[in-house]
C-alpha positions as CSV (number, residue, x, y, z in Angstrom):
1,X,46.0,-0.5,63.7
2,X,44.3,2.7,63.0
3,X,42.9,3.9,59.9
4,X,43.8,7.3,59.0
5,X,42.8,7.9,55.2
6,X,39.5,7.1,53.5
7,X,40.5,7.0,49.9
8,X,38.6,8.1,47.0
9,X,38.9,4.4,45.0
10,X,40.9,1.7,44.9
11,X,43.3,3.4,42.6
12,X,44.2,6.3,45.3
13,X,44.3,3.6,47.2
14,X,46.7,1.4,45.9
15,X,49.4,4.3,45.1
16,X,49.2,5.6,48.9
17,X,49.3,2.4,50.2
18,X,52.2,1.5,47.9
19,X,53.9,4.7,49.0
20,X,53.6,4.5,52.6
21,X,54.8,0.9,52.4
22,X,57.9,2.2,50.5
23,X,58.5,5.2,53.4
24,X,58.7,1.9,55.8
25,X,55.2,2.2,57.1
26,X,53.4,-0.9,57.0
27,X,49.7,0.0,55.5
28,X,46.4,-2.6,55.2
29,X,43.8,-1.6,53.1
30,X,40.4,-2.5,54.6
31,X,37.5,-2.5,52.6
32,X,38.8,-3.3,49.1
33,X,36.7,-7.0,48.7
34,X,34.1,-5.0,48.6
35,X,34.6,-3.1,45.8
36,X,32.4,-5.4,44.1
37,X,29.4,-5.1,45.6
38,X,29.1,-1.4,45.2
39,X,26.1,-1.5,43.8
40,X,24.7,-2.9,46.6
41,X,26.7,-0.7,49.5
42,X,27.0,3.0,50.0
43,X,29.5,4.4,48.0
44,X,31.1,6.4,50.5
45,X,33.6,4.7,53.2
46,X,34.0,1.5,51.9
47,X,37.3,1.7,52.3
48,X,39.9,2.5,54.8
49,X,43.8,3.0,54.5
50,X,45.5,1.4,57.7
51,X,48.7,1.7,59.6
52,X,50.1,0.8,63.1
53,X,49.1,3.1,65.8
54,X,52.8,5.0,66.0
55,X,53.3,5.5,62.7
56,X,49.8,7.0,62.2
57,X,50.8,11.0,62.9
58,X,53.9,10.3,60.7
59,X,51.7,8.3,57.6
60,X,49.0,11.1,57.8
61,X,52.0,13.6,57.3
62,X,52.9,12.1,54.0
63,X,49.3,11.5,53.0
64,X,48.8,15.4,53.0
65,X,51.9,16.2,51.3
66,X,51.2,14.4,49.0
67,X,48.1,15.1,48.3
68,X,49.6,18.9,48.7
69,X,52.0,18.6,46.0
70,X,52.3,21.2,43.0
71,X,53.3,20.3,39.9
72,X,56.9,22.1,39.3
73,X,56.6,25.3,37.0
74,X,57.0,23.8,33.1
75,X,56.3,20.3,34.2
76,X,52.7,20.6,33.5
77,X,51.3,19.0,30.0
78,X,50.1,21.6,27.3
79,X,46.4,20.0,27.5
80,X,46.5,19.7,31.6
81,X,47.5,23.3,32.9
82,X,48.1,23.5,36.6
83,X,47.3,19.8,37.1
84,X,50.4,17.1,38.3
85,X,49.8,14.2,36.2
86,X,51.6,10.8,37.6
């Protein structure tokens, strides 16, 4: 396994995780027990989206399109211009 994303929280998280699983990647989320105790932990690199070594290159390729994507011209929300709301 190798972790190739660091996640903002455990929301991000859970949707990337959830969409590599449904690309046929398997994905592990390390680090999300300790959501808790972030009081008590740096903030920063708590947690870790995982995948098998070979499908690393191909998981990383989603992550950034996704996290590339452009909301489609009139999609946008009146009170969120330019912003893709999911």
């Amino acid at each position: 396994m190798r972790r190739i994303y660091e996640p903002r929280d455990l929301l991000e998280a859970e949707m990337l995780s959830g969409m590599l699983v449904a690309e046929g990647i398997e994905a592990f989320l390390a680090g999300s027990h300790l959501i808790g105790a972030m009081g008590e932990l740096p903030a920063a690199g708590l947690l870790g989206l995982m995948v098998p070594d070979e499908d690393a290159e191909r998981a990383r390729q989603l992550i950034a399109a996704y996290n590339g994507a452009e909301p489609l011209p009139g999609d946008e929300p009146e009170s969120y211009p330019g912003e893709l709301i999911c």
